[in-house]
GUBAZA-969610 format. One record per residue (C-alpha): x, y, z negated; residue in one letter; residue number from 1. Coordinates in nm, 4 decimals. Example, Ala and Ser with C-alpha at 12.3 -4.5 7.8 and 13.67 -1.06 7.14 Angstrom:
BEGIN
x/y/z/rest/nr
1.2300/-0.4500/-0.7800/A/1
1.3670/-0.1060/-0.7140/S/2
//
This chain:
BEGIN
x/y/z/rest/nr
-3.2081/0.5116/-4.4607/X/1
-3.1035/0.3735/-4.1472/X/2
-2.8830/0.0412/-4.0701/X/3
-2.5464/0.1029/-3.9528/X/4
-2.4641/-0.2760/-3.7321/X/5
-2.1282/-0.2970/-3.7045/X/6
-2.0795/-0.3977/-3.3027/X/7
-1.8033/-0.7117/-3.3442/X/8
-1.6271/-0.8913/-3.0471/X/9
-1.7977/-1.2387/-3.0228/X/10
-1.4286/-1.3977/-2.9760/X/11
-1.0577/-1.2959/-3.0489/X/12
-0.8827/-1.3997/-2.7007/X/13
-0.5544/-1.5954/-2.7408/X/14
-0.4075/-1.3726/-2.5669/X/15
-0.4768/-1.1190/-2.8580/X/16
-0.3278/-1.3063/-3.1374/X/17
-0.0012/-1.4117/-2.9467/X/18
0.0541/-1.0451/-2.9071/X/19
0.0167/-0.9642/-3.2980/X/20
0.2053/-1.2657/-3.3597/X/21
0.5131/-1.1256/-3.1319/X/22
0.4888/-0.7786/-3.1944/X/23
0.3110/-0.7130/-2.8631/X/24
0.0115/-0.5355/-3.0285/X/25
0.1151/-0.1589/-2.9288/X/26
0.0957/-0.1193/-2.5692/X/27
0.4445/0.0055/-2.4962/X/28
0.5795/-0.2636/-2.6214/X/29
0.3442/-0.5084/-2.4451/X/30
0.4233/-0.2502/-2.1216/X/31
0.8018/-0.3246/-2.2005/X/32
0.7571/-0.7506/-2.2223/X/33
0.5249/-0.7079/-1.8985/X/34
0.8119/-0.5830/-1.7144/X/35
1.0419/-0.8186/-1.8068/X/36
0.8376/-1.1027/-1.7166/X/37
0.7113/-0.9318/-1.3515/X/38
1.0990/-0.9093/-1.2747/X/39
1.1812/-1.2639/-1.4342/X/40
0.8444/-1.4158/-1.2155/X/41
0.9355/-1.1925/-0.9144/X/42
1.3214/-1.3461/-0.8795/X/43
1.2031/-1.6995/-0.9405/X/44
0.9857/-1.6644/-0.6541/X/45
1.1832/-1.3912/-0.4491/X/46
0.8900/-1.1499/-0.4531/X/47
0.9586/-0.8192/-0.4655/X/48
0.6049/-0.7212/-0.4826/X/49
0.5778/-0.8985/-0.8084/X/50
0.9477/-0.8102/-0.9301/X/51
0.8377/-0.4329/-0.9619/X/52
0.5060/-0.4649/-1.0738/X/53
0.4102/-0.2789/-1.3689/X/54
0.0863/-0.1489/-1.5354/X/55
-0.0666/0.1362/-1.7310/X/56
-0.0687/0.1509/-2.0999/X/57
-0.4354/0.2097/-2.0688/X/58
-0.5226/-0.0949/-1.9170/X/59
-0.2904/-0.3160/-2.1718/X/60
-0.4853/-0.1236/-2.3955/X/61
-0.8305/-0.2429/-2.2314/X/62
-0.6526/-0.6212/-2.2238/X/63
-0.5779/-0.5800/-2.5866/X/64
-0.8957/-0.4408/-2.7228/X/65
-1.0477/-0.7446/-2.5038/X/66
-1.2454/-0.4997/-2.2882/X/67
-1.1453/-0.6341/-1.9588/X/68
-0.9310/-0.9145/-1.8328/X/69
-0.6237/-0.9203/-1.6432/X/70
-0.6953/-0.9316/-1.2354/X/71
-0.5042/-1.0546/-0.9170/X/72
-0.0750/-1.0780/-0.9862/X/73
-0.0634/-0.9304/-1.3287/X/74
-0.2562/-1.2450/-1.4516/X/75
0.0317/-1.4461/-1.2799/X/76
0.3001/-1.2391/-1.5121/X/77
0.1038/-1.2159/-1.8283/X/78
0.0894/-1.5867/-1.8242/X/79
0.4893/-1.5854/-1.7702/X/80
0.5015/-1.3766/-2.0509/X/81
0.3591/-1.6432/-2.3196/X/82
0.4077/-1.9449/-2.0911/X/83
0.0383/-2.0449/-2.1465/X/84
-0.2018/-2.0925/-1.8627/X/85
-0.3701/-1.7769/-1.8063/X/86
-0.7378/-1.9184/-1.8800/X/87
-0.6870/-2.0230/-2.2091/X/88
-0.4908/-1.6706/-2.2961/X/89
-0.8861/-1.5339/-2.2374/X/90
-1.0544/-1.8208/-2.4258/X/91
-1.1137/-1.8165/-2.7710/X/92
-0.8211/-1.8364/-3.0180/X/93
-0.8622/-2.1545/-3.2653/X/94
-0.7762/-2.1067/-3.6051/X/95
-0.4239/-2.1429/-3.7105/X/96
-0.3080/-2.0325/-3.3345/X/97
0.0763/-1.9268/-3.2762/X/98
0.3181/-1.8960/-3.0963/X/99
0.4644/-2.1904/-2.8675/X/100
0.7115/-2.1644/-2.5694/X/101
0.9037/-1.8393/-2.4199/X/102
0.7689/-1.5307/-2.4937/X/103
0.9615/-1.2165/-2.3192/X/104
0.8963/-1.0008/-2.6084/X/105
1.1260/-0.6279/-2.5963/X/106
1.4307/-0.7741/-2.8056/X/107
1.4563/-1.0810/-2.5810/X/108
1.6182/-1.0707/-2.2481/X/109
1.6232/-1.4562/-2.1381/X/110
1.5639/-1.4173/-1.7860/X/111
1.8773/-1.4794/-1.6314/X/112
1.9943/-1.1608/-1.4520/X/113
2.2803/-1.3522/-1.2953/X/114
2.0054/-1.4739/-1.1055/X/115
1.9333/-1.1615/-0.9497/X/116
2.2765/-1.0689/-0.8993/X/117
2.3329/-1.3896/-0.6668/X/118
2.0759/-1.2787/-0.5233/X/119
2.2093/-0.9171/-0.4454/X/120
2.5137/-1.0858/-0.3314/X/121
2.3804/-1.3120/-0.0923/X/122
2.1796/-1.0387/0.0736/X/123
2.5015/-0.8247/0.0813/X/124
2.6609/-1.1192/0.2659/X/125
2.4176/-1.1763/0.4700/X/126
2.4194/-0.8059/0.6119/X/127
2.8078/-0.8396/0.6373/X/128
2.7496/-1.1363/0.8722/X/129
2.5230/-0.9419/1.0701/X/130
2.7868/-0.6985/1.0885/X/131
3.0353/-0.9181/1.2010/X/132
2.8182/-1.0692/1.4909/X/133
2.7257/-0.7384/1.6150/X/134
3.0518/-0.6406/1.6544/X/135
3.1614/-0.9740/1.8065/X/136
2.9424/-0.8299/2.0778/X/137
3.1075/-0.4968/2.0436/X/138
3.1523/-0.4688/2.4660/X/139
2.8139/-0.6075/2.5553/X/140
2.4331/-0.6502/2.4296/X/141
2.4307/-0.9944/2.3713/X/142
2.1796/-1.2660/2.2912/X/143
2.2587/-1.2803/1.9585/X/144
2.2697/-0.8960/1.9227/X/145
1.9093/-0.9049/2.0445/X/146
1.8138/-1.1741/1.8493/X/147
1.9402/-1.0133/1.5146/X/148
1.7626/-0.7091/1.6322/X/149
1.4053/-0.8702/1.6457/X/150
1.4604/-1.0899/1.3391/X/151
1.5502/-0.6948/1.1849/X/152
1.2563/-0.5765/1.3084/X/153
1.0298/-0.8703/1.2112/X/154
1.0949/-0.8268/0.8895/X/155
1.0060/-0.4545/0.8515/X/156
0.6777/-0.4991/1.0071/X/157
0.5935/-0.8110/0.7993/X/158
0.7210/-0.6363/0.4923/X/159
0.7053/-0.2361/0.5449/X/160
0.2724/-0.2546/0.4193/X/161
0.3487/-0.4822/0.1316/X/162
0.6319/-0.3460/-0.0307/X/163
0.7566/-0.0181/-0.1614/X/164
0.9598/0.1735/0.0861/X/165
1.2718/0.1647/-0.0930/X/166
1.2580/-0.2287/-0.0327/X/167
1.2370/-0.1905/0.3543/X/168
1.4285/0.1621/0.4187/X/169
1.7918/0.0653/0.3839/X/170
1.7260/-0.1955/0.7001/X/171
1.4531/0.0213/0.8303/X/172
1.7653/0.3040/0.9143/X/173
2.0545/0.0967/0.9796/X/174
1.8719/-0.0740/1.2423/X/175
1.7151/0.1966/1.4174/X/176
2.0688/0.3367/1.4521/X/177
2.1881/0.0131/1.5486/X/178
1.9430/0.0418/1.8722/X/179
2.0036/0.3691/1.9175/X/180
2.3757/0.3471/1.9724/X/181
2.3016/0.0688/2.2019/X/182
2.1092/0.2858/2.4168/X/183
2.3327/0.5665/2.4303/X/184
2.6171/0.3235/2.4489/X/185
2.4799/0.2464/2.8101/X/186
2.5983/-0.1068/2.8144/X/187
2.2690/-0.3098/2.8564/X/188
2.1769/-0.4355/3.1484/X/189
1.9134/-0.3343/3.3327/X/190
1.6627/-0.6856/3.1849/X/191
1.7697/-0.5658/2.8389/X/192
1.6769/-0.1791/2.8688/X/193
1.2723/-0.2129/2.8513/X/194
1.2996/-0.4266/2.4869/X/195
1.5594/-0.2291/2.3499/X/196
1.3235/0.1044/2.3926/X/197
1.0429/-0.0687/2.2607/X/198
1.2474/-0.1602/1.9602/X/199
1.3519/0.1764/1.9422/X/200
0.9631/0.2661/1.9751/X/201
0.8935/0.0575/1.6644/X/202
1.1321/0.1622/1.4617/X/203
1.1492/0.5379/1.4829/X/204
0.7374/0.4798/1.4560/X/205
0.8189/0.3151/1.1251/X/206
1.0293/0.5742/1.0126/X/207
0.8253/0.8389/1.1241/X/208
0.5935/0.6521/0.9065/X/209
0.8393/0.6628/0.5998/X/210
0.8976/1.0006/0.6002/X/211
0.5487/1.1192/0.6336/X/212
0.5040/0.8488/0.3694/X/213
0.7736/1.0460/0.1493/X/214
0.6027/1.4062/0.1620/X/215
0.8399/1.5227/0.4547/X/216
0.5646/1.5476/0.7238/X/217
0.8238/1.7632/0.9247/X/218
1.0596/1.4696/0.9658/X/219
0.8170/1.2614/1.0033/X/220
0.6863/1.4785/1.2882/X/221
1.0188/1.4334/1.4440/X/222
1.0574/1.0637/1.4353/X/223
0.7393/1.0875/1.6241/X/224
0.8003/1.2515/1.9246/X/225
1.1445/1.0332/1.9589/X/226
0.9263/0.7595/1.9119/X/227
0.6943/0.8953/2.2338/X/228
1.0213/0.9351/2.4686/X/229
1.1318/0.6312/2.3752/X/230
0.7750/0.4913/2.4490/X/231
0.7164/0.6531/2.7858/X/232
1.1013/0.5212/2.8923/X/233
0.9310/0.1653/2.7687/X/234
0.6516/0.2420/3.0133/X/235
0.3889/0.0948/2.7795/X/236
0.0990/0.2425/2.7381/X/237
0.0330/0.0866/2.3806/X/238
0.2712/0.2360/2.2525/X/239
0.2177/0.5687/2.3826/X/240
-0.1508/0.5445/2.2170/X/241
0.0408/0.4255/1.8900/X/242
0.2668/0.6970/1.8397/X/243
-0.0030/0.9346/1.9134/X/244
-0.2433/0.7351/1.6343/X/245
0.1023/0.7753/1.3991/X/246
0.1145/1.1784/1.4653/X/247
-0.3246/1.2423/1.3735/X/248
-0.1869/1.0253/1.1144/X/249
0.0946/1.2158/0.9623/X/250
-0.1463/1.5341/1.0471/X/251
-0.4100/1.3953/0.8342/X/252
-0.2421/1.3431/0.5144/X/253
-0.0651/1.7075/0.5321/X/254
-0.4179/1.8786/0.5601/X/255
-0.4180/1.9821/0.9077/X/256
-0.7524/1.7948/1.0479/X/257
-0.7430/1.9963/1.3112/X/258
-0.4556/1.8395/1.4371/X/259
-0.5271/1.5020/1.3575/X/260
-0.8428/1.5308/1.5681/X/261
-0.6322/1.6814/1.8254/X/262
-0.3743/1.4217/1.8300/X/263
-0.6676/1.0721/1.8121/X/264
-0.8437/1.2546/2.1141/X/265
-0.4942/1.2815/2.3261/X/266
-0.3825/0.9174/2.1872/X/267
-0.7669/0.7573/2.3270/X/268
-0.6951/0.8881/2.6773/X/269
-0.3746/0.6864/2.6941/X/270
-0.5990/0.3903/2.5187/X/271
-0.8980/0.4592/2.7663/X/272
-0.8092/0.1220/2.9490/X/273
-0.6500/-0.0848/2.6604/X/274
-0.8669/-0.3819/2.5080/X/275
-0.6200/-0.4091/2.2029/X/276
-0.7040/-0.2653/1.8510/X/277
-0.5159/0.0375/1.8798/X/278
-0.7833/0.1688/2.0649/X/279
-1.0570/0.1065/1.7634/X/280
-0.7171/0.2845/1.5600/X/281
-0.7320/0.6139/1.7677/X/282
-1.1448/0.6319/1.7769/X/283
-1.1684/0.5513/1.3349/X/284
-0.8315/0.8312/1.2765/X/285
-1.0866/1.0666/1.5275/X/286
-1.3867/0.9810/1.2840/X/287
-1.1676/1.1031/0.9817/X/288
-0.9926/1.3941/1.1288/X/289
-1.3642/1.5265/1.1679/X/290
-1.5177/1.4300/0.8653/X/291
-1.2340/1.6281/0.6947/X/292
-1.2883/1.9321/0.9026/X/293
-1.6871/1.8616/0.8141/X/294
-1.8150/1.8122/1.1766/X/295
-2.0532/1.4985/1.0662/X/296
-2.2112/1.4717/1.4112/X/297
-1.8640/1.4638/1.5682/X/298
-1.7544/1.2493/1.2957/X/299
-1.9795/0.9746/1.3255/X/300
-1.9821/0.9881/1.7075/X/301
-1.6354/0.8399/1.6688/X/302
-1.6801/0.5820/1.4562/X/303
-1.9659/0.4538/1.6423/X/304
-1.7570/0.4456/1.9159/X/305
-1.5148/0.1831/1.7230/X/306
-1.8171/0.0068/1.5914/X/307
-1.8714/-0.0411/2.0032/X/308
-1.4813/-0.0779/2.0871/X/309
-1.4436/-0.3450/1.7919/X/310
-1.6824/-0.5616/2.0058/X/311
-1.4445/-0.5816/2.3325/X/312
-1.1182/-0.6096/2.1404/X/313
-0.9001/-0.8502/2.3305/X/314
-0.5607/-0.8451/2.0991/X/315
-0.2362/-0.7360/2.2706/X/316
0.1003/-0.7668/2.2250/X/317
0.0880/-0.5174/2.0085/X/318
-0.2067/-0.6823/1.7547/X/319
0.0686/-1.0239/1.7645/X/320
0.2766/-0.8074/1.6010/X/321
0.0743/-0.7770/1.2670/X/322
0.1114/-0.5455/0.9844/X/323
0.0892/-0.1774/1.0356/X/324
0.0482/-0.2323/1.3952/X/325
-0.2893/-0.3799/1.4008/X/326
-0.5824/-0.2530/1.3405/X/327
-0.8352/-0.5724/1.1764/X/328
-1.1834/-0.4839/1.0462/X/329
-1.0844/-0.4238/0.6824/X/330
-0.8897/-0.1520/0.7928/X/331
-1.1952/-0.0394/0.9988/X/332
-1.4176/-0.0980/0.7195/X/333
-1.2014/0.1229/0.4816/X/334
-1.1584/0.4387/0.7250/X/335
-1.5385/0.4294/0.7948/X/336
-1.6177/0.4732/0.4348/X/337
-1.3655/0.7369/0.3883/X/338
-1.5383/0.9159/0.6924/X/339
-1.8788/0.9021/0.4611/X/340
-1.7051/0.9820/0.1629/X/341
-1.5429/1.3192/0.3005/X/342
-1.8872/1.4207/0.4615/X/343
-2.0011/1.3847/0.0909/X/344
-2.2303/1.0890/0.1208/X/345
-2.3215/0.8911/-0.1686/X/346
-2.5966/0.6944/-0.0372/X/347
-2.6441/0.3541/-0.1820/X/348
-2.5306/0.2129/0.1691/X/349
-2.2119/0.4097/0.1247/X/350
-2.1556/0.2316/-0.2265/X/351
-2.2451/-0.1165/-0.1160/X/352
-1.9613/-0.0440/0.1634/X/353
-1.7469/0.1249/-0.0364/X/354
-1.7269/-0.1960/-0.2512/X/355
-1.7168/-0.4479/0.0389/X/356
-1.3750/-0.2069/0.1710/X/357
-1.2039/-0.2468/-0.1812/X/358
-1.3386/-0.6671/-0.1786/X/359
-1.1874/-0.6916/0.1531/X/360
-0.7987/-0.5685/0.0104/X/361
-0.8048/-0.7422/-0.2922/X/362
-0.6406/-1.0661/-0.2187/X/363
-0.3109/-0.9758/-0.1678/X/364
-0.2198/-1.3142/0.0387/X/365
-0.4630/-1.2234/0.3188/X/366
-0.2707/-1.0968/0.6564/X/367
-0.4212/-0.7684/0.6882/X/368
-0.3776/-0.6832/0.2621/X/369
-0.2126/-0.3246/0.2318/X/370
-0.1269/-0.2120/-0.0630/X/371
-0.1633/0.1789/0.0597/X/372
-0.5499/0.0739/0.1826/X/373
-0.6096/-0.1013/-0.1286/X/374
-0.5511/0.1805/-0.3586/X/375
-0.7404/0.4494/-0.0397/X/376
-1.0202/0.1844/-0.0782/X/377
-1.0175/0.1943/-0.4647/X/378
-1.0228/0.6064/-0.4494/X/379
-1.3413/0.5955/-0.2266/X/380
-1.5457/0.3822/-0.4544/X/381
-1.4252/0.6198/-0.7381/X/382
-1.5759/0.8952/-0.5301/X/383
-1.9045/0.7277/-0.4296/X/384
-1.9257/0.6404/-0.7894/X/385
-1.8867/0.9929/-0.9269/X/386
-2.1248/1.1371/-0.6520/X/387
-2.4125/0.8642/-0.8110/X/388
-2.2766/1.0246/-1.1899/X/389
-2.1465/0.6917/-1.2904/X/390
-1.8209/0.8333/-1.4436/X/391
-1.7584/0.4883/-1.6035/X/392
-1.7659/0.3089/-1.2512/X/393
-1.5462/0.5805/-1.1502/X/394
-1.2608/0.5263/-1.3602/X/395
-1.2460/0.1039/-1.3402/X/396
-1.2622/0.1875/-0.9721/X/397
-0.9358/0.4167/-1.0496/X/398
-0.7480/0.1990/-1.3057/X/399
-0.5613/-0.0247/-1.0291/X/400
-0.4606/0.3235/-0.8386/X/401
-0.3241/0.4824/-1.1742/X/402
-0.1500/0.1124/-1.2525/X/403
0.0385/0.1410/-0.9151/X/404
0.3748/0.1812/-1.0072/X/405
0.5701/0.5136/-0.9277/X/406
0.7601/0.3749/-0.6350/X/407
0.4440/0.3041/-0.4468/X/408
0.2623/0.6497/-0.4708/X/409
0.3445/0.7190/-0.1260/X/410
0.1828/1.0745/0.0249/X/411
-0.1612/0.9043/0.1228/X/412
-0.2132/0.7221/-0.2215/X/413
-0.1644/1.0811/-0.4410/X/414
-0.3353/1.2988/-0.1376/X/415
-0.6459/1.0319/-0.2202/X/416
-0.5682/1.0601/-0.6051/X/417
-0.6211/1.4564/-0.5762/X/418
-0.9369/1.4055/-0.4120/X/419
-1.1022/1.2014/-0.6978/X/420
-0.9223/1.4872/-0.9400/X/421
-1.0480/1.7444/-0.7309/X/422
-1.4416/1.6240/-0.7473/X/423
-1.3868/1.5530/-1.1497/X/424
-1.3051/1.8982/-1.1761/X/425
-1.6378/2.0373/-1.0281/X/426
-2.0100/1.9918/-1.0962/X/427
-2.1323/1.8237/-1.4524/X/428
-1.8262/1.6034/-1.4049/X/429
-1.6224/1.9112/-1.5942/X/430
-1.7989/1.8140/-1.8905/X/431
-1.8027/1.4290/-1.9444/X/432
-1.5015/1.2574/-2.1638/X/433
-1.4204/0.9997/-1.9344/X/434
-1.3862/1.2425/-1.6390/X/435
-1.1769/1.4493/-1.8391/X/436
-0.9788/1.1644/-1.9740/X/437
-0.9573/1.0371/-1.5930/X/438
-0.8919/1.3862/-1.4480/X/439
-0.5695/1.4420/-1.6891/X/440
-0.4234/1.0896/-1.5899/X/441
-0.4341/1.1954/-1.2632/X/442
-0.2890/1.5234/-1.3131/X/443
0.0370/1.3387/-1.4385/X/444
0.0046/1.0713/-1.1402/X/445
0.2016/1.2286/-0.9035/X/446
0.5782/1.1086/-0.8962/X/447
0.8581/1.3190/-0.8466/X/448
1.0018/1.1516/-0.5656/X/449
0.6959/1.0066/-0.3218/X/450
0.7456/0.6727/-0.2519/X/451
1.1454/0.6459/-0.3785/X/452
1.2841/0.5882/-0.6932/X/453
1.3389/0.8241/-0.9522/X/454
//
């Protein structure tokens, strides 16, 4: 008769009895204290990235069941949540452990949401005083009208990649209209014209950006071509090649490669002298567009072509500006896997790269961190994974995608979550637990609002 051996966990984390001991052990109610803690953690330290984080019941589960540990921010708020340091949460619990200190558990609410509504106040103040200088200024652009402008605009590049949209997109329209009725008011002088339409530039381009971003790749489309006029009247050539890298862009995430290819080709003539990263931009979006339309020799003509441009990259004006308006090799890194990925190649060269694209986003304090590549990373490596048959690999590659919280499943984060669906749905993948475990989760992933909030 054979020997059943019973597998047991060598050690019971702390962080497992705390939760017993405060009725945390059922993950919606351990989802429920996790929220409260990101938003209590998030207004202490006026993050909004960590104010709105959230995670799957799956992977509290995992925590739980001590089958993986907590990575990157949500170890920060899981050790707000017992006030413990988060290391010895994952060591062993000694006997007779409890419960010491704040815990956030789903009857408590000891954050302090006056807090946050000082906070909501000041910014409301602060955007009245903007107000008030603006109009101050009512019969002439004015230093500080230009200098509230930039700070404006500052702060949606810095933030636009790092936050959800519905954090930059009430300043994000109120200042492109601000611009706009500047320019049509005709009352800057001739010195002030050339910034104020590469403002303009920028900020349609970012709104072109959130609407393509939203599922509306018609408005986005739009915002685009505004953007161009408003480039060419900026005479800068930069920009011309960035709103051109925006519209393969927009093109590529609505399923018309064609287009995308089209639009990277036109964009690289206007880049064909520049020495700034845009150009490396228009060739990688070229390398995509053509992958997706399967043209593999046209495909990785392209990205050769970065590979060679990323060598002779002098950064511009542009590149100083940072965020979505730079192109660093992460970025370049990430695209040139997804170019192997669509052309179906899971070579173990793919894999290794595929890993070193989602290594490269996953410190979220680094300049160039995303959290839109991150999770297009994270989808690759799911794919390469499930090409190789590792359907296990494929879904811990996939957790921190299906963790994101609704209002950052913008269009290119689900389009990349339907891929991995699509590819679990075909093959001997049909067949396998965890793919169809995985491939239902998806199925529900997609928010009914892209990007906003419920």
């Amino acid at each position: 008769m054979p020997v059943i051996v019973e597998r047991r966990t060598p050690m019971t984390w702390l962080l497992t009895v705390l939760s017993e001991q405060n009725g945390l052990s059922h993950p919606d109610d351990f989802r429920i204290a996790f929220r409260r803690a990101a938003k209590a953690l998030g207004d202490e330290l006026d993050d909004p990235q960590i104010r709105y984080l959230d995670v799957h019941k799956k992977t509290i589960s995992r925590w739980l069941k001590e089958q993986v540990r907590p990575q990157n921010l949500p170890r920060l708020v899981v050790a707000r949540m017992f006030d413990r340091n988060i290391d010895e949460l994952l060591s062993e619990a000694r006997p007779g452990a409890s419960s010491s200190g704040r815990v956030l558990t789903p009857e408590r609410d000891d954050f302090g949401p006056e807090l946050f509504d000082m906070r909501g106040a000041a910014q409301m103040a602060a955007r009245r005083s903007m107000e008030f200088a603006l109009s101050k200024e009512a019969g002439e652009v004015g230093e500080t009208t230009m200098g509230l402008l930039q700070d404006q605009l500052k702060r949606i590049i810095n933030n636009y990649h790092r936050l959800p949209l519905s954090s930059v997109l009430h300043d994000l329209v109120s200042t492109q209209d601000e611009v706009f009725r500047l320019l049509e008011g005709k009352r800057a002088r001739p010195t002030q014209l050339k910034e104020l339409n590469v403002m303009a530039t920028l900020l349609t381009w970012f709104m072109a950006k959130a609407s393509s971003d939203m599922g509306d790749p018609d408005s986005a489309m739009m915002q685009a071509r505004t953007a161009g006029l408003c480039a060419k009247d900026a005479e800068h050539s930069g920009l011309i090649a960035l709103v051109d890298g925006l519209k393969s862009l927009i093109a590529y995430w609505s399923d018309k490669p064609a287009d995308a290819l089209h639009y990277a080709r036109h964009g690289a003539v206007a880049a064909s002298n520049l020495r700034g990263t845009v150009a490396v931009w228009l060739s990688s979006l070229e390398s995509r567009a053509a992958a997706l339309m399967g043209d593999a020799e046209a495909a990785r003509k392209a990205s050769l072509l970065a590979i060679r441009q990323r060598e002779r990259v002098v950064p511009d004006d542009l590149d100083a500006l940072g965020g979505l308006l730079t192109f660093p090799e992460a970025k370049q890194l990430y695209y040139g896997v997804e170019t192997e990925v669509l052309l179906r190649n899971g070579t173990a060269v793919t894999t290794f790269q595929a890993e070193e694209a989602v290594r490269a986003f996953s410190d979220a304090s680094t300049d160039h961190w995303a959290f839109g590549d991150q999770a297009g990373a994270e989808c690759n490596l799911a794919l390469v994974r499930l090409y190789a048959g590792d359907f296990d690999g494929a879904a811990d590659a996939m957790r921190p995608v299906l963790d994101l919280q609704p209002l950052m499943r913008n269009r290119g984060i689900v389009v990349s979550a339907r891929r991995v669906r699509h590819a679990l749905g075909t093959g001997g993948t049909r067949d396998a637990v965890v793919a169809r475990d995985l491939r239902d989760e998806i199925e529900a992933y997609e928010p009914h609002r892209l990007a906003l909030p419920r």
